[in-house]
C-alpha positions in Angstrom: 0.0 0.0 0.0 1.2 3.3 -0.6 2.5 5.5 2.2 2.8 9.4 2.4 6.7 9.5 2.8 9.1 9.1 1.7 8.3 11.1 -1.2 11.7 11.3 -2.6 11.7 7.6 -3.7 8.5 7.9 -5.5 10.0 11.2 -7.3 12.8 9.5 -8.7 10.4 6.8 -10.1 8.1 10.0 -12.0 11.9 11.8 -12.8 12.9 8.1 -14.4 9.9 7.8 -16.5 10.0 11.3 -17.9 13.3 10.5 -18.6 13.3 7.3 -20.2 9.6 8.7 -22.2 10.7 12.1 -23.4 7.4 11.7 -25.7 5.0 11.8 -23.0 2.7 14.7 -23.2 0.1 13.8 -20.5 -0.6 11.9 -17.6 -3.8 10.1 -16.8 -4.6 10.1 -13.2 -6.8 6.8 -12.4 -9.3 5.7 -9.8 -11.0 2.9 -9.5 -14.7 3.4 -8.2 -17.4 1.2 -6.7 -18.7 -0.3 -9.7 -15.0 -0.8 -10.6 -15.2 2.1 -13.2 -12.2 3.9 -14.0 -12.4 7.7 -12.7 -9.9 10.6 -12.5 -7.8 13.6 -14.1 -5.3 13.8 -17.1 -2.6 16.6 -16.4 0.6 17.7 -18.5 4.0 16.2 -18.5 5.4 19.4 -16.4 2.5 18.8 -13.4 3.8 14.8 -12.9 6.4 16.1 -10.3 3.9 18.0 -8.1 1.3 15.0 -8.4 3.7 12.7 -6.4 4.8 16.0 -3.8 1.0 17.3 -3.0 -1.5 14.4 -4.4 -4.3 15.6 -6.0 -7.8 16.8 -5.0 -10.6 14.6 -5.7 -14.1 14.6 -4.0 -14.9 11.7 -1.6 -18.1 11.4 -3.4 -16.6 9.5 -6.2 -16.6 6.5 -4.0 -20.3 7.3 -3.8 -21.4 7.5 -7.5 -24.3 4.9 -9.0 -23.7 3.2 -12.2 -24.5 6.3 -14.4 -21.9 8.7 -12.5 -24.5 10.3 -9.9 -23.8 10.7 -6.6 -25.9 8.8 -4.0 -26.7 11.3 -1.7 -27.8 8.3 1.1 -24.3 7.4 1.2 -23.5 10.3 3.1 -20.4 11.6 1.1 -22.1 13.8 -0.8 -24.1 16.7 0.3 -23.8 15.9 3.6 -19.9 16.6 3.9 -20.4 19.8 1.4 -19.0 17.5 -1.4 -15.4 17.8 0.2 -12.3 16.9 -1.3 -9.9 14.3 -0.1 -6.1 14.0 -1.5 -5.1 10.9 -4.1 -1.6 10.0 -4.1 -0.1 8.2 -6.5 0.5 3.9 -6.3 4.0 3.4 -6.6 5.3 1.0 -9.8 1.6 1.8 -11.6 3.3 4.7 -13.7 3.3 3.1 -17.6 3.0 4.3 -21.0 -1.1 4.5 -22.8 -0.1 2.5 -26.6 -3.6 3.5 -27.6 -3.6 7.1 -27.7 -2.6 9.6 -30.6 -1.2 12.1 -28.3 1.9 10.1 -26.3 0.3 9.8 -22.8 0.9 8.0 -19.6 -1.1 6.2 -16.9 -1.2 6.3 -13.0 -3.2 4.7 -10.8 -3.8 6.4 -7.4 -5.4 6.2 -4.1 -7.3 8.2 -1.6 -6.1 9.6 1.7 -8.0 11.3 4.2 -6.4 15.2 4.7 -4.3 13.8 8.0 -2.9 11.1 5.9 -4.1 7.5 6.3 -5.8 6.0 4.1 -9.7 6.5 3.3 -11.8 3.7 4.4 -14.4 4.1 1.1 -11.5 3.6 -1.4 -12.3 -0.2 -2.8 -8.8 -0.7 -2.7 -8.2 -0.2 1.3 -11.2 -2.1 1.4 -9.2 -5.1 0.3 -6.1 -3.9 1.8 -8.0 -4.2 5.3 -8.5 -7.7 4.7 -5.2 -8.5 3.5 -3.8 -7.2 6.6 -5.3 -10.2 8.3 -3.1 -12.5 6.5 0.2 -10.6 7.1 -0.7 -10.8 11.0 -0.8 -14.7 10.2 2.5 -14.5 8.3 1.2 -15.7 5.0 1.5 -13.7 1.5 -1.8 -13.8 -0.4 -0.7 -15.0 -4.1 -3.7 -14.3 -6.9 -4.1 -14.3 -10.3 -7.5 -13.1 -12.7 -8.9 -14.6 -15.4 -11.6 -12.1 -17.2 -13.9 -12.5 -20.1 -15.2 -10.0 -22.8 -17.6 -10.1 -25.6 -16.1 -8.0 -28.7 -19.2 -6.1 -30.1 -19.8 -3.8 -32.9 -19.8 -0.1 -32.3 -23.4 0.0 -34.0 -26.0 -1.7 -32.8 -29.5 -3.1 -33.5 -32.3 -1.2 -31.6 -29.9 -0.6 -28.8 -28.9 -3.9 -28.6 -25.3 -5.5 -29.3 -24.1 -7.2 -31.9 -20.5 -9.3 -32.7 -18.4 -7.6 -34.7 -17.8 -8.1 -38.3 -14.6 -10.0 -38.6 -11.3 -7.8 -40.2 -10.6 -11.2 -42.0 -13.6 -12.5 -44.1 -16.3 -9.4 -42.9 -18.4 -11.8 -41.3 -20.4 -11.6 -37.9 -19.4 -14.8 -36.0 -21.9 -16.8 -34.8 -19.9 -20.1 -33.9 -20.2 -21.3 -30.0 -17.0 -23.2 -30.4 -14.8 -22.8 -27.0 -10.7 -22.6 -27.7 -11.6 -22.9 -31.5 -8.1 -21.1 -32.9 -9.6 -20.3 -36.2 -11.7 -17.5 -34.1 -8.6 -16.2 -32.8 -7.3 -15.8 -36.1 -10.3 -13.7 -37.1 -9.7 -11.0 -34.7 -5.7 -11.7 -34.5 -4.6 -8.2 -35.0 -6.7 -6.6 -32.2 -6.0 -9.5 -29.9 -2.7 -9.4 -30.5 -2.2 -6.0 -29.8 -4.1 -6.3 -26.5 -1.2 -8.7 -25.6 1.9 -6.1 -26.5 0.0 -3.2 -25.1 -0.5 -5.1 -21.8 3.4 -6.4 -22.3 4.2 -2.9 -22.0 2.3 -1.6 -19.6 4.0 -4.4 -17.5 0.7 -6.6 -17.0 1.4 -10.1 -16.8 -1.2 -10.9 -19.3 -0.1 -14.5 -20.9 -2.8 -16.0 -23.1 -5.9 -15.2 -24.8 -8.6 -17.8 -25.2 -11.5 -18.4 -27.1 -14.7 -18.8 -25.0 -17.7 -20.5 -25.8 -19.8 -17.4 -27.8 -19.5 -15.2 -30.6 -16.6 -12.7 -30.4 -16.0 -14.0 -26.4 -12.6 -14.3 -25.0 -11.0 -14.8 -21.9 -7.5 -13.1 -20.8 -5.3 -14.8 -18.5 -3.3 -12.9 -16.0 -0.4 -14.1 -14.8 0.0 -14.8 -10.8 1.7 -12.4 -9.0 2.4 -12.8 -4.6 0.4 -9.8 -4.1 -3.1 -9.7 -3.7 -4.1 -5.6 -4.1 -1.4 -5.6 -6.9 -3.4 -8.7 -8.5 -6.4 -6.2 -9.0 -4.5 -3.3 -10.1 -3.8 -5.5 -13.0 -7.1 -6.8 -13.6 -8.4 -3.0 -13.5 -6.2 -2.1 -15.8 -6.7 -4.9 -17.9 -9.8 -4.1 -18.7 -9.2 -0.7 -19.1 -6.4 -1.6 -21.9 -9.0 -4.2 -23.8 -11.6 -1.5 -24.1 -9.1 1.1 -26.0 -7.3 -1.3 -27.7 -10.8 -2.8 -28.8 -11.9 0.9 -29.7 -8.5 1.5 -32.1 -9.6 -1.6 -34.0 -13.0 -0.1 -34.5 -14.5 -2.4 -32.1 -16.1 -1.9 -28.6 -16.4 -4.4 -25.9 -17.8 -5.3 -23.2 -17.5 -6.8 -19.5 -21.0 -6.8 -19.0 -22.0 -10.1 -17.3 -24.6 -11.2 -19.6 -24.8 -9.2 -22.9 -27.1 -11.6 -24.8 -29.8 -14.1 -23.7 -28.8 -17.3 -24.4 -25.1 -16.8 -24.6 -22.8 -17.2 -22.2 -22.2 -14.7 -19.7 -18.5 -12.9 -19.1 -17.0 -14.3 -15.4 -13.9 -12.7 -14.0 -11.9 -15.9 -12.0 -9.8 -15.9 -9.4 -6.5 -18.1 -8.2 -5.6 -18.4 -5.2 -2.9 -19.8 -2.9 -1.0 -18.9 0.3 2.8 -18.6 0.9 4.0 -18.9 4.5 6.4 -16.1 4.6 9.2 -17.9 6.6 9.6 -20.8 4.4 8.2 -19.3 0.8 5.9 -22.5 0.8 2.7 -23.0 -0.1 -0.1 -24.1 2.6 -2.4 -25.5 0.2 0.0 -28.1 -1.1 -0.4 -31.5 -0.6 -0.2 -35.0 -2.7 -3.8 -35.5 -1.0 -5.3 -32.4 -1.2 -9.4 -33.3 -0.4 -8.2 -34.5 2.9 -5.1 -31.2 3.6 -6.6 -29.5 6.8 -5.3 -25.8 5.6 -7.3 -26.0 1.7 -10.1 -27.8 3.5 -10.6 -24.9 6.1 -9.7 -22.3 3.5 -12.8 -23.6 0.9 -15.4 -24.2 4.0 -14.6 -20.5 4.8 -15.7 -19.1 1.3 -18.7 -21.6 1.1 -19.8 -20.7 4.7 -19.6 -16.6 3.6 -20.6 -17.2 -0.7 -24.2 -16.4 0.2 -22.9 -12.9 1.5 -20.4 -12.3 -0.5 -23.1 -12.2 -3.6 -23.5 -8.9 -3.8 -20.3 -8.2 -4.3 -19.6 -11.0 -6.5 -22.1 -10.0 -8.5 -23.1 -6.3 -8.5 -25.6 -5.0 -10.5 -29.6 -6.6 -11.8 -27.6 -7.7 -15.3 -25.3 -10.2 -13.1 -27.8 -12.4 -11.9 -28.7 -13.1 -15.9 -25.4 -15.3 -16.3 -26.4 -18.1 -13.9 -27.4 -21.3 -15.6 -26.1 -25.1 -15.7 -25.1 -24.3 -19.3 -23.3 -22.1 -19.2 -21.4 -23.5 -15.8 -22.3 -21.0 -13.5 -22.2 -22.1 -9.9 -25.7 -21.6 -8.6 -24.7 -23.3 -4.9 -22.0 -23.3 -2.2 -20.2 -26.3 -3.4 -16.5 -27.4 -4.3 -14.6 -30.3 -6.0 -11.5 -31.9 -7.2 -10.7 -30.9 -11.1 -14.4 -30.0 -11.1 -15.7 -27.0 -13.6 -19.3 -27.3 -12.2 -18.7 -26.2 -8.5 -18.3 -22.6 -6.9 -15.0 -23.8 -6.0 -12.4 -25.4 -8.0 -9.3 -27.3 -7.0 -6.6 -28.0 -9.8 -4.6 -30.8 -9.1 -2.3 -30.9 -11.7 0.9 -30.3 -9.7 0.5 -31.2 -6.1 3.0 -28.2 -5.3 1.0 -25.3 -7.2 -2.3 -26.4 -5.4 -4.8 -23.6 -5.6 -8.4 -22.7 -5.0 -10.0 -21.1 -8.1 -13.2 -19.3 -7.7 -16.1 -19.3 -10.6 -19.0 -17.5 -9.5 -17.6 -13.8 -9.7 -18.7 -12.0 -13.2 -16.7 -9.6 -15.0 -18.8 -7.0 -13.7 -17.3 -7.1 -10.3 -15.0 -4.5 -8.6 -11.7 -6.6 -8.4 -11.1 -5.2 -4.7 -14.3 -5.8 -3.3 -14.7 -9.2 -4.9 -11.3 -10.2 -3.9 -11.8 -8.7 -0.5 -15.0 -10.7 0.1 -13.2 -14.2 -1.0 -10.5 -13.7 1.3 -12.5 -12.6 4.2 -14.4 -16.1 3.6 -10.9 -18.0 3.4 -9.6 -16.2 7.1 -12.6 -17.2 8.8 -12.2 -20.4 7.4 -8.3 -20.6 8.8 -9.0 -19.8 12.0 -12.2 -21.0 12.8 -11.2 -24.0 11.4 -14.5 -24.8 9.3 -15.0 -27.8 7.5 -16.5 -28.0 4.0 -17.7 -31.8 3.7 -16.8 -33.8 1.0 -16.2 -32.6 -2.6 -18.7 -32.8 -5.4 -18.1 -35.5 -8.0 -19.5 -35.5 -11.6 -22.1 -32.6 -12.3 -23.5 -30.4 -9.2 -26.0 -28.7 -10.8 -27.9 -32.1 -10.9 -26.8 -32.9 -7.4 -27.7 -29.8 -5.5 -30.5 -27.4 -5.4 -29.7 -23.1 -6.3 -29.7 -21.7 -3.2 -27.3 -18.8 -3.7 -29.0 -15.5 -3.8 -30.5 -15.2 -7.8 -31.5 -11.3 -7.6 -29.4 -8.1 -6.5 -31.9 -7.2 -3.6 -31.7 -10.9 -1.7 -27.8 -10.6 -2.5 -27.2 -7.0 -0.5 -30.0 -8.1 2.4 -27.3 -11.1 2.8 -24.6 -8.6 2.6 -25.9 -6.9 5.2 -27.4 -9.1 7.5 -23.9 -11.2 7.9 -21.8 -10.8 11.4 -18.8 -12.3 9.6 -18.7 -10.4 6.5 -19.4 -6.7 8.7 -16.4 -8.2 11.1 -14.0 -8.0 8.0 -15.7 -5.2 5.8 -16.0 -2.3 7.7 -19.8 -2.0 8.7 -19.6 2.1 7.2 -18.4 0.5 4.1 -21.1 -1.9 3.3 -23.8 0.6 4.7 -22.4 3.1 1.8 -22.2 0.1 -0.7 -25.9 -1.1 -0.5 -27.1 2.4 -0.3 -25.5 3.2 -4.0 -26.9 -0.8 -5.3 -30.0 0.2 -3.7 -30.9 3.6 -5.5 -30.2 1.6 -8.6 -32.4 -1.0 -8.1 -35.3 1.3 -7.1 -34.4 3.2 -10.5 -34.5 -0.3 -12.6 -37.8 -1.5 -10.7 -39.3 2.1 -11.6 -38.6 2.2 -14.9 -40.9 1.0 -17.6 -39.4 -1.6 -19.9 -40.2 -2.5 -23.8 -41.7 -5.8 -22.7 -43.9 -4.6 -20.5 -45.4 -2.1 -23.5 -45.7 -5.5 -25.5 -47.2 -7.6 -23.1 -49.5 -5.2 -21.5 -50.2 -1.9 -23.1 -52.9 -3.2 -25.6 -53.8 -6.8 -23.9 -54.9 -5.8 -21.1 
């Protein structure tokens, strides 16, 4: 986490890049917000210097804003406050060239201080930084790594609706449902190609590009890294990077968890293992992992807290469209061995790089808060020493009954009726946090759809 001094060392690493990038013109200053939307100021080349001195001003009420940008005024850090400014500081080893634009410009990710200095509790990514703490009091290093889905879409669409993209190749729309198929790849090669080197130079460990199983999806795979905020920062600006480099190509995409019915929705994954910090080794692995007391108490943790940890899992109305058995969306707490049907996933495949992968998350989720929730479930699992029960063999959506939350407004009542999730999430947090989901859903429920003009303006 970044600290307020010493400033010096964080000078010499804006001085360096200046240096080394005598092109830069501009610097885009970056926040991530609750909806995991990307917020902030550009500034010139000459004003780097001061950013990493003095901050910048921002107003806490960005931490507050709905879906469309509009500040919740029940949150309480709007209005209220008089709309008052905190200071953003900049997030040391975040500073990296922008391949997309015309005008040479830089990035720099930054994050929000109250004005005496420590760290502002509604900023998503002290949210997860609270959590993390936890582990470092139990002397393990959090390792993660994301893996994050996107629909390629036409810039026009049909009545408001999306559509794939024609392909640069032969000019057609895809329609093929074919999952790893490499002759899709090839049809959009030079835009995903270029996601790849822009993320190379951006230093995001982005290693592979995948095919999914729709039209125009793909999946990105990040890299692990032993550092759990830093994980996010990379998924955050991940997805910022496949939306510009989408845009040069003439494209758009999306992250939206479920852009077509009866497509797959986009999921944003999640690896995880622990290191213990004196011996660098890692406490999931095991030769008989179903039976390894540390992965059995770490998965009954997250099963024990999934229910709550829906709403921030899955966010907004849109998210609760992707569940389904075919599309292997976990509808129930459940886990398993090699098993792509479950909430929880084991690989096995090297008894040494044991991990717990998570599936229910869609790529609609804030990286920080999802992460934050996952690992809140995996450190009441560790010291309470919970139990998970057996794994699921063969298919568990024809062995168990949906009984994780299926709407928004079940999903934040669980969020905030849970002891364990308030004990790890500070209480103020999640009060502001289903205050800004709840203003959206009372606009959505308001609001008159096309369907209901169909069904019921002239039938009835």
């Amino acid at each position: 986490m970044n600290s307020l001094s010493p400033r010096v060392v964080q000078l010499t690493e804006a001085n360096s890049f200046l240096k080394e990038h005598p092109e830069i013109q501009y610097v885009d200053l970056l926040i991530t917000d609750m909806n995991g939307v990307v917020r902030g100021k550009r500034v010139e080349r000459a004003s780097l210097s001061k950013v990493y001195e003095r901050g910048i001003n921002l107003p806490a009420s960005l931490f507050a804003l709905d879906i469309n940008g509009s500040t919740v005024e029940s949150t309480g850090l709007g209005l209220h406050i008089g709309d008052a400014d905190r200071t953003c500081f900049p997030i040391p080893g975040t500073l990296s060239p922008e391949p997309w634009q015309k005008r040479p410009t830089a990035q720099l990710l930054m994050t929000m201080h109250e004005l005496d200095g420590s760290p502002f509790f509604a900023d998503p990514r002290e949210v997860l930084r609270r959590v993390v703490q936890k582990f470092d009091d139990l002397g393990l290093t959090l390792c993660a790594a994301f893996e994050l889905e996107f629909y390629l879409i036409d810039q026009e669409n049909v009545n408001g609706r999306p559509q794939p993209p024609r392909s640069p190749i032969s000019g057609k729309r895809p329609v093929s449902t074919q999952v790893y198929l490499i002759d899709d790849l090839d049809e959009y090669v030079d835009c995903l190609q270029d996601m790849l080197e822009a993320a190379k130079e951006q230093g995001l460990p982005a290693d592979a590009i995948v095919k999914e199983s729709a039209p125009a999806q793909f999946e990105v795979n990040l890299h692990h890294v032993e550092d759990a905020i830093k994980a996010c920062d990379h998924a955050v600006l991940l997805k910022r990077l496949i939306k510009n480099i989408a845009y040069d190509h003439e494209m758009d995409s999306t992250f939206m968890a479920k852009p077509y019915p009866g497509q797959a929705g986009n999921g944003l994954h999640v690896h995880i293992s622990l290191l213990d910090k004196a011996t660098g080794q890692n406490i999931f692995a095991s030769d008989d992992p179903e039976h390894h007391g540390p992965l059995r108490h770490a998965i009954a943790g997250i099963l024990d807290t999934l229910p709550a940890s829906m709403a921030f899992l899955c966010p907004n109305v849109n998210s609760y469209r992707r569940f389904g058995a075919q599309f292997y969306v976990p509808n129930a707490p459940s886990w398993g061995l090699d098993n792509r049907t479950v909430a929880v996933r084991v690989p096995t495949g090297n008894s040494e790089a044991i991990r717990i992968e998570h599936r229910v998350a869609g790529a609609d989720a804030n990286p920080y808060l999802m992460l934050a929730s996952i690992l809140a479930g995996i450190h009441h699992g560790l010291t309470q020493q919970l139990d998970p029960g057996a794994p699921v063999s063969g298919n568990s959506y024809e062995q168990l009954e949906q009984s994780l939350p299926n709407n928004l407004r079940d999903a934040l009542r669980e969020l905030d009726d849970s002891p364990v999730m308030n004990q790890y999430i500070s209480p103020e947090y999640i009060d502001i946090f289903v205050a800004c989901k709840e203003a959206e859903l009372e606009e959505f429920e308001t609001t008159i759809s096309d369907l209901e003009y169909n069904w019921y303006l002239h039938t009835v």
